[in-house]
C-alpha positions in Angstrom: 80.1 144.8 134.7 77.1 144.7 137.4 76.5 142.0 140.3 73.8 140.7 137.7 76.3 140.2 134.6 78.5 138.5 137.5 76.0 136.1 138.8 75.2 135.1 134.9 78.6 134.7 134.0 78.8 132.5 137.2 75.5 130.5 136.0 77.8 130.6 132.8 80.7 129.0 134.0 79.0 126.9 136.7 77.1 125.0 133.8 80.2 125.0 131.2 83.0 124.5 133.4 81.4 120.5 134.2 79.9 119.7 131.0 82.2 119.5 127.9 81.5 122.5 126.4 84.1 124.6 127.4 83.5 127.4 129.9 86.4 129.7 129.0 84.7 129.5 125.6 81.1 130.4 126.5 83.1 133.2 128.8 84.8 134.9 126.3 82.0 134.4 123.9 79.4 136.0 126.7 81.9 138.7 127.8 82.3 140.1 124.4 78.4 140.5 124.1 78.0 142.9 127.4 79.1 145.9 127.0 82.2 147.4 128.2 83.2 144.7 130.1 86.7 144.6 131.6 88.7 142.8 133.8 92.3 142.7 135.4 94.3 139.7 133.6 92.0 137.0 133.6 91.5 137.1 137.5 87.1 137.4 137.0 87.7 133.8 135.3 89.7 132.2 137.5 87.9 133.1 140.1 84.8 131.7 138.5 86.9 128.7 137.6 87.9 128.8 141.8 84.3 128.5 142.5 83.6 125.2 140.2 87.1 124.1 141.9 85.0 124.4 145.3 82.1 122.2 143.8 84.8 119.5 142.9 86.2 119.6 146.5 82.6 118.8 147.6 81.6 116.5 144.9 84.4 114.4 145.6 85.8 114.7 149.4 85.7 111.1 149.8 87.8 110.4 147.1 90.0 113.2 148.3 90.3 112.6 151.8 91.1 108.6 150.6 94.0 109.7 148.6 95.3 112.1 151.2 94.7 109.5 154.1 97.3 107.6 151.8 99.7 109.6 152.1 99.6 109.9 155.3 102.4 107.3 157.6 101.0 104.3 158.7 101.2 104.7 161.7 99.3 108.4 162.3 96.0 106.4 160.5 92.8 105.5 162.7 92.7 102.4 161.0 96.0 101.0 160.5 94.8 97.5 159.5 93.3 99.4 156.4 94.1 97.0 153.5 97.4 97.7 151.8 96.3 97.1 148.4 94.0 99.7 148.7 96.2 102.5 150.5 98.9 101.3 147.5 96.4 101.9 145.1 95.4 105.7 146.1 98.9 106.4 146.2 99.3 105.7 142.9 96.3 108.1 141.9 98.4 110.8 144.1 101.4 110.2 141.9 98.9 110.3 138.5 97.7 113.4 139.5 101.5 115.0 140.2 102.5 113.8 137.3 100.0 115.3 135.0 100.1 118.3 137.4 103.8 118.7 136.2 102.8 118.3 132.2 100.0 120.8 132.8 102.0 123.5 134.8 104.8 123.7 132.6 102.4 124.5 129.6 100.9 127.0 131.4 103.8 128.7 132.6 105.9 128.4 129.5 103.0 129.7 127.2 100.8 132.4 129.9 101.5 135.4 128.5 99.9 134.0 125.0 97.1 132.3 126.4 96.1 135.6 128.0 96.2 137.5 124.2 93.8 134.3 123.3 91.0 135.3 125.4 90.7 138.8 123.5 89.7 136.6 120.2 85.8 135.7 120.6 87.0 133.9 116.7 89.8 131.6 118.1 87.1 130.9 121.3 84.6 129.9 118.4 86.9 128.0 116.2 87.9 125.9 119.3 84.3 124.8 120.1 84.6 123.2 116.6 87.5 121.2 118.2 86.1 120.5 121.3 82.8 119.3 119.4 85.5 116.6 116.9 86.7 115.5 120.0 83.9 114.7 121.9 82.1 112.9 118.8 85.1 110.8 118.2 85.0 109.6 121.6 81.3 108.8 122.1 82.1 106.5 119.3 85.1 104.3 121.1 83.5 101.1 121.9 86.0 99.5 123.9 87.1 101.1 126.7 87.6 98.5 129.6 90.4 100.4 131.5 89.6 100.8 135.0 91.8 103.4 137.8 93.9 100.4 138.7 94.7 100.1 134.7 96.2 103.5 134.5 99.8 104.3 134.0 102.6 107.0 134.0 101.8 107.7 129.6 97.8 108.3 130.6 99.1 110.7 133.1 101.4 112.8 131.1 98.9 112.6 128.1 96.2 113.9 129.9 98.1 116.1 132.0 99.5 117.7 128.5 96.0 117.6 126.9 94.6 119.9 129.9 97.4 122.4 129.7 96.2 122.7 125.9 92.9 123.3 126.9 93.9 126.4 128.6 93.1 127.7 125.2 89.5 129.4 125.1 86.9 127.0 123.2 88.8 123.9 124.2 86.7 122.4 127.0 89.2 121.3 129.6 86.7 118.5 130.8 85.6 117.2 127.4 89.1 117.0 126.3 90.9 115.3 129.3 87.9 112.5 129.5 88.1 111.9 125.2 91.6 111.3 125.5 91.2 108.8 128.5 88.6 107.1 126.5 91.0 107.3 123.4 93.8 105.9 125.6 90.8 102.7 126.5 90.3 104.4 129.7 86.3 104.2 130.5 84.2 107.3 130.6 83.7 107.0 134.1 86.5 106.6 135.5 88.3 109.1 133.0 86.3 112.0 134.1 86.7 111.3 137.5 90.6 111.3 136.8 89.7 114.3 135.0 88.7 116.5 138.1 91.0 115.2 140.2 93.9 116.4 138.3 91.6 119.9 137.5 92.6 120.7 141.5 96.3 121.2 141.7 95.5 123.4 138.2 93.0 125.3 139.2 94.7 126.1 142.6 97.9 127.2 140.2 95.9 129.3 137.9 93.7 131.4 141.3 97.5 131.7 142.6 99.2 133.1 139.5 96.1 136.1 138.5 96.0 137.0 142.8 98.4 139.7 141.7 95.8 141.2 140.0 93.3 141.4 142.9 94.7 144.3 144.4 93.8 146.6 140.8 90.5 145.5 141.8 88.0 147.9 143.7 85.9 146.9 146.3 82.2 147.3 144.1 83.7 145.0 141.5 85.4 142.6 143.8 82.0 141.7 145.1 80.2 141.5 141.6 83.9 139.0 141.0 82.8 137.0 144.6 79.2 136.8 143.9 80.0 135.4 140.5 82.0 132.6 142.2 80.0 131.7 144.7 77.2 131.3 141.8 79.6 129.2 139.8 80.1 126.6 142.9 76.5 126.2 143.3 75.5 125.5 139.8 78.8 123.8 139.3 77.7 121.1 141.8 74.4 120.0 139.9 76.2 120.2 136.1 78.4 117.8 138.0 75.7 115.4 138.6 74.5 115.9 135.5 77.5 115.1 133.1 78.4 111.3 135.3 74.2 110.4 134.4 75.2 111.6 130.6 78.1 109.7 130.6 76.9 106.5 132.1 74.2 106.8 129.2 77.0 107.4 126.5 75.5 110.1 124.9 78.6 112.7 124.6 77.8 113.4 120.4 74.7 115.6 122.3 77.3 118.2 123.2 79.5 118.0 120.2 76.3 119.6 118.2 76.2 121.9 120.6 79.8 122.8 120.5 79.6 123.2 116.9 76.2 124.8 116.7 77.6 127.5 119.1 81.2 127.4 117.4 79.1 128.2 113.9 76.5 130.5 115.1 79.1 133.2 116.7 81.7 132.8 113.8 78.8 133.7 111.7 77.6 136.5 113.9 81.0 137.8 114.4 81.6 137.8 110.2 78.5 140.1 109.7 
């Protein structure tokens, strides 16, 4: 792989990783289509996956820093007067994310080693789009979905926190499915894909941790191509960010279920001949 394959696959992921189409998909779909590409573990991927997780941190500081402020004692805050109904509230987000954090890590601990052999099938990858597509179609069609943050519960968490361990699978788009089950669970689309990134941190963080093993098979030349592809997946991570709240204030998520299964299609098809 050369620092131009990297900084595509960034572009790639960057783009995918936001909108619900399934990065790891489009990954192991593009990777199979450049030529004697390799890569220790899956550590190129979740470092491209590290560099959306740095377009999250940015996207949404302020929501970060509020829930961490929360956490903080009273007493060590600038503002102690700060409304308690409000610090009470965060704190419960903190204890969402945990929660689903827990679901999430057990899956992918319990099940890595199987999840790795998925990524050498570009067919499952494909087949999965076709999943991802079914979900998101079902959930652009949920009508009623009043739920608000402060409506959320200890079930939401664990289902969605199961729901993005399953998505470790290639072709299942960890965005598009977290946010269809919120809205299946009543949960609006706004507020279940911010939910939805939020919980992506601790995962992400877990993922980069568990492939770093594999960073010291990697030679220097490569480890840059790896870096450059990263730092390309923060940048255009940031604007597909932007992109997907407009489309989902506008409730218009079918638009990538024909994508996921025009793509899903098109490589089973090219793969079969």
């Amino acid at each position: 792989m050369n620092l131009w394959e990297g900084i595509l696959l960034g572009i790639i992921q960057g783009l995918t990783e936001f909108l619900p189409v399934s990065s790891s998909g489009h990954l192991v779909i593009a990777q199979s289509f450049i030529k004697g590409f390799q890569q220790q573990g899956v550590l190129f991927d979740v470092m491209l996956h590290f560099g959306t997780l740095l377009a999250v941190l940015f996207f949404f500081r302020r929501d970060i820093y509020d829930i961490l402020e929360s956490l903080v004692p009273k007493k060590w805050l600038k503002n102690p007067e700060n409304d308690e109904i409000l610090i009470s509230s965060r704190r419960k987000v903190a204890l969402l994310i945990i929660t689903g954090t827990v679901f999430t890590g057990i899956i992918g601990l319990f099940f890595k080693d199987e999840i790795h052999r998925l990524f050498e099938s570009v067919e499952i990858a494909a087949a999965m789009l076709l999943v991802t597509g079914l979900l998101l179609f079902l959930a652009d069609r949920m009508k009623n979905t009043p739920r608000t943050e402060g409506d959320m519960n200890m079930t939401d968490a664990i289902i969605i926190g199961i729901v993005q361990g399953m998505a470790l699978i290639p072709g299942i788009s960890r965005s598009g499915s977290t946010i269809a089950f919120g809205m299946f669970r009543k949960i609006n689309g706004e507020t279940a894909a911010r939910f939805s990134f939020l919980l992506s941190i601790p995962a992400i963080l877990g993922a980069t941790a568990l492939e770093l093993k594999y960073a010291q098979s990697v030679s220097a030349g490569d480890m840059i191509v790896y870096i450059a592809g990263m730092i390309t997946a923060a940048f255009t991570g940031f604007f597909a960010l932007k992109l997907l709240f407009f489309i989902i204030k506008k409730r218009e998520l079918r638009i990538f279920a024909y994508y996921c299964w025009l793509l899903g299609i098109t490589t089973l098809i090219l793969k079969a001949v």
